[in-house]
N, C-alpha and C positions, 0 to 999 in steps of 0.2 A: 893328665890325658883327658880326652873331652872324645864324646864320639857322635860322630851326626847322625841323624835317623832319618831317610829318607819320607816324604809325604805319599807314599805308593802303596796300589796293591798289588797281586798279581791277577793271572788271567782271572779268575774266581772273585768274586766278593768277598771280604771279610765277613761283613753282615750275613752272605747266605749260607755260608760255612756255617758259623752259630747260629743259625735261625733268629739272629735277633741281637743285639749286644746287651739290651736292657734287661732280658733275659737269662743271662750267663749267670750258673749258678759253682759251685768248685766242683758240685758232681759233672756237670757237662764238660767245661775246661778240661776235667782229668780225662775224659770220656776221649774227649780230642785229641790229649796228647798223645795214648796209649793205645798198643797195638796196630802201629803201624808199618807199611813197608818199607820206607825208611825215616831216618829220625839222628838229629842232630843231639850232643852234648855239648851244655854249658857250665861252665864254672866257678861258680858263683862266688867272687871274692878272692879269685885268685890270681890276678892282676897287682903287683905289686906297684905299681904306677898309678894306680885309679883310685879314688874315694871311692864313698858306697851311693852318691850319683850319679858317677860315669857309667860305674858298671851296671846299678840297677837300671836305668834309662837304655844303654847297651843290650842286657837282658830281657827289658820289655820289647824293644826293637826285633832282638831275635826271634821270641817266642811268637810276636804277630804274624812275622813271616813265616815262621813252622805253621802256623795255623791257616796263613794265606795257601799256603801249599800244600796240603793236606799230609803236613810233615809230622813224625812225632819229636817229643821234647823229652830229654832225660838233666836233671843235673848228675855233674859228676860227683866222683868222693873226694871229700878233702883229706889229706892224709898231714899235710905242714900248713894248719890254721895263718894266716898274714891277714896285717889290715884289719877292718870289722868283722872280719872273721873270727872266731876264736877255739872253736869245737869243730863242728860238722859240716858249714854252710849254712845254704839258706834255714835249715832249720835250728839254727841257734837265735833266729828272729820270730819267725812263720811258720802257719800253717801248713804241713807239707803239700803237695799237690800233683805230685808225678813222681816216676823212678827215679831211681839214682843210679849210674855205669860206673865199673871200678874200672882199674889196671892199672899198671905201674907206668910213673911218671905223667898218669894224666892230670892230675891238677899242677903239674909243671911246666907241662907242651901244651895245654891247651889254654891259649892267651888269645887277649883278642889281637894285635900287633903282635904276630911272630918275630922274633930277635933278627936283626942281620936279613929281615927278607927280600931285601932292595938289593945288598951285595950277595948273599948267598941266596938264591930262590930253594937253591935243591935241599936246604935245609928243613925247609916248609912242607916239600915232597914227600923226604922222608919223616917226618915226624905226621903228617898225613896218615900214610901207609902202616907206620909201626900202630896208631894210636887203632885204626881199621880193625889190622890183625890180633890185637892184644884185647881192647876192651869190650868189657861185659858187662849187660847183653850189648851183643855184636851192636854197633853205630857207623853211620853214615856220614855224617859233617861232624866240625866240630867247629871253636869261636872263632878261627882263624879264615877258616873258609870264606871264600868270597859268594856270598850266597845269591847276589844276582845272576851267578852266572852259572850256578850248580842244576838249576832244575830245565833250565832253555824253555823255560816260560816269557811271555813278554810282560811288560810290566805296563799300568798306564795310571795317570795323575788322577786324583781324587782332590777336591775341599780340603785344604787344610785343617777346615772347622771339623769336618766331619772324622779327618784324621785321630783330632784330640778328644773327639766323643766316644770314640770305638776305642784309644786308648783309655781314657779314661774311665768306662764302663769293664775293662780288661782291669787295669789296676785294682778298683775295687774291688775285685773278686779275690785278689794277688794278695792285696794288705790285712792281711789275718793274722794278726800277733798269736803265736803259740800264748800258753795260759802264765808263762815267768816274765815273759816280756810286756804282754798285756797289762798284768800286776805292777809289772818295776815302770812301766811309763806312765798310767792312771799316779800313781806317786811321785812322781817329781811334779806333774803339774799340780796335784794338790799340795805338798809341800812349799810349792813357792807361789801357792793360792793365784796359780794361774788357768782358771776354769769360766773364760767370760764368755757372754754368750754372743755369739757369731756377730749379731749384727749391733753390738756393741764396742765393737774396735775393729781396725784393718791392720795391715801387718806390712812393713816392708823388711829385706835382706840385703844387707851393707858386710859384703865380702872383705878379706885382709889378708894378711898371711901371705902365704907362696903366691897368691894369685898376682902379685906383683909379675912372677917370670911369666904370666905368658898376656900379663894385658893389665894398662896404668888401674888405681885403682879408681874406681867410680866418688868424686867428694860427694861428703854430706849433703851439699848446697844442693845438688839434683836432685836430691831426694825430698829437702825442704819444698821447692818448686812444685813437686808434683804433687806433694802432699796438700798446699794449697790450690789447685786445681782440680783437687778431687776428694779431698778430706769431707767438703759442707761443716756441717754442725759434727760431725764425730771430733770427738779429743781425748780418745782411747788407743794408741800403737800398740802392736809387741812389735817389736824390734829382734830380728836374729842378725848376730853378726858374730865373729870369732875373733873378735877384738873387745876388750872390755874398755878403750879408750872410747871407743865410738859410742858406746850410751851415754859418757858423760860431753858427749859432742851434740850426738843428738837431743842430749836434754837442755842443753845452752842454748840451743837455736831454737829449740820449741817450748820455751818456758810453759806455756798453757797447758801444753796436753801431757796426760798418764801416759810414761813410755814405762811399759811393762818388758821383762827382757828373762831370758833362762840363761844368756853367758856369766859362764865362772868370772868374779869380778880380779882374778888372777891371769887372764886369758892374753894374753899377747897375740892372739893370729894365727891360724891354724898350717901346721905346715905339716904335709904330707908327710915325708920323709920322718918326721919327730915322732906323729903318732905312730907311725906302723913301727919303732922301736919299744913301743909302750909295752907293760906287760898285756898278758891277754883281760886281765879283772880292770885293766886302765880306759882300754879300748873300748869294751863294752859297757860300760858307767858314760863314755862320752858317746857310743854311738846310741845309748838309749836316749840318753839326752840330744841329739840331733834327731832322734825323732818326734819329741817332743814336741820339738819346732817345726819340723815339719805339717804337723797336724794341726798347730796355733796358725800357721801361715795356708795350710788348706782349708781352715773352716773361719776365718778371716772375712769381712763383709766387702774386702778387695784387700790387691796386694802390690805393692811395689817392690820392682826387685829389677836387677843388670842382666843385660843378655848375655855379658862374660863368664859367667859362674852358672855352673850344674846344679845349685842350690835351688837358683833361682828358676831352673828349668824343671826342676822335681816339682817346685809349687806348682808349677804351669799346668805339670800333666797331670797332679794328683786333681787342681783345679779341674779339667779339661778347658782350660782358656778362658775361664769364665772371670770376671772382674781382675786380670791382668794387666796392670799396666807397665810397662819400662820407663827409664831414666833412661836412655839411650837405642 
């Protein structure tokens, strides 16, 4: 599952909301989400359909427009850990940074695609309604909610560019590893003595796996192209992909250059469905390690990557668009 994220604000500026994005500190953010008259729940990882890019991308989406709105934000509780989840939610990763809402069966009903909502709408209704009357403290939306249309605000286009600056100065504020996570990710890079300095290598991401079911997969060869179009004099990669064939693909065609890589050389290709049956200590060893590369591919001196993959959409935003280029 993929989810698009509109280029909007609402009637309000995001910028004058914060006073500023460059500015945004975790004390203001919280300051924002809290106490207010009304306020949406999100659920963070509890999409059994989604990696941890659909929904985090998903989640940044949401929490811009609580904030375009003068909306509060709570996560919910997780009560049946799925996926990169494995304990509590988001703070099994991060920094907390707002409340958390209980009640029963909310990290169940509260999806971003509601089940059956196209044949059964009233199903949406009611789980609406019950989630209103039951959860605490009392909420207002939740992920399902079509939030264009909850507040009868109008909406109107902004810069793209300027989109990816206000998320991007948002994210930074967001990406705060609790202190075990922090620990266990500073360790795998230096374990696999991948610590190079930014403008020492660039990075592209060569998807595999499931993503065959919803788009061909992108070959090497587009990657080669772009890489001589914009490499210059660097012949330093890290390479993320979730196939351990494609480093030895990518190394054949790039004889010259260091491809530095964190995939398990075990890895056949990441398939949704596989992981979320892993145990919970399986899940979280790969999901530290996908951020590992996340960060190789955000502090990267540019990056290539498919506009098919959420992978490749996470570098964009942690980037804010900066040294981005596509194969496609």
């Amino acid at each position: 599952m993929s989810f698009t994220i509109r280029h909007t604000y609402g009637s309000t500026p995001f910028s004058q909301i914060m006073s500023g994005f460059q500015g945004l500190t975790p004390q203001s953010l919280r300051d924002a989400v809290t106490g207010k008259d009304r306020t949406l729940v999100y659920s963070f990882g509890c999409d059994r359909s989604a990696g941890f890019g659909a929904d985090y991308l998903g989640f940044v989406g949401k929490l811009m427009w609580c904030l375009q709105n003068d909306v509060g934000f709570r996560f919910g509780e997780v009560r049946r850990p799925v996926g990169f989840i494995t304990a509590r939610g988001w703070t099994d990763y991060f920094e907390p940074f707002c409340e958390e809402a209980r009640g029963p069966l909310l990290d169940k009903l509260n999806v971003h695609a509601f089940p059956y909502a196209r044949r059964l709408p009233f199903l949406k209704t009611f789980a609406g309604a019950w989630l209103r009357a039951t959860v605490q403290p009392a909420s207002d939306y939740f992920s399902f909610d079509a939030l264009d249309q909850v507040t009868g605000q109008g909406q109107r286009g902004i810069a793209a560019n300027d989109f990816l600056k206000d998320r991007q100065a948002l994210i930074e504020v967001l990406w705060r590893y609790n202190a075990q996570t922090l620990r266990e990710v500073r360790q795998i890079k230096e374990q696999a003595n991948l610590l190079p300095e930014s403008s020492s290598y660039f990075a592209i991401c060569v998807r595999r796996g499931d993503k065959l079911m919803e788009h061909g997969y992108v070959g090497v060869q587009r990657y080669v192209q772009a890489i001589a179009q914009h490499a210059g004099s660097l012949r330093t990669l890290f390479l993320a992909t979730d196939d351990a064939s494609v480093v030895d693909e990518v190394r054949k065609a790039l004889p010259d250059f260091n491809v530095l890589t964190l995939t398990d050389p075990a890895s056949k290709g990441y398939v949704h469905r596989d992981f979320s049956s892993l145990p919970a200590s399986e899940r979280r060893r790969q999901t530290l390690r996908f951020f590992a590369q996340l960060e190789l591919m955000r502090d990267a001196r540019f990056f290539i990557g498919s506009r098919t993959t959420n992978v490749s959409w996470m570098a964009n935003a942690l980037r804010g668009g900066d040294g981005v280029h596509w194969v496609d």
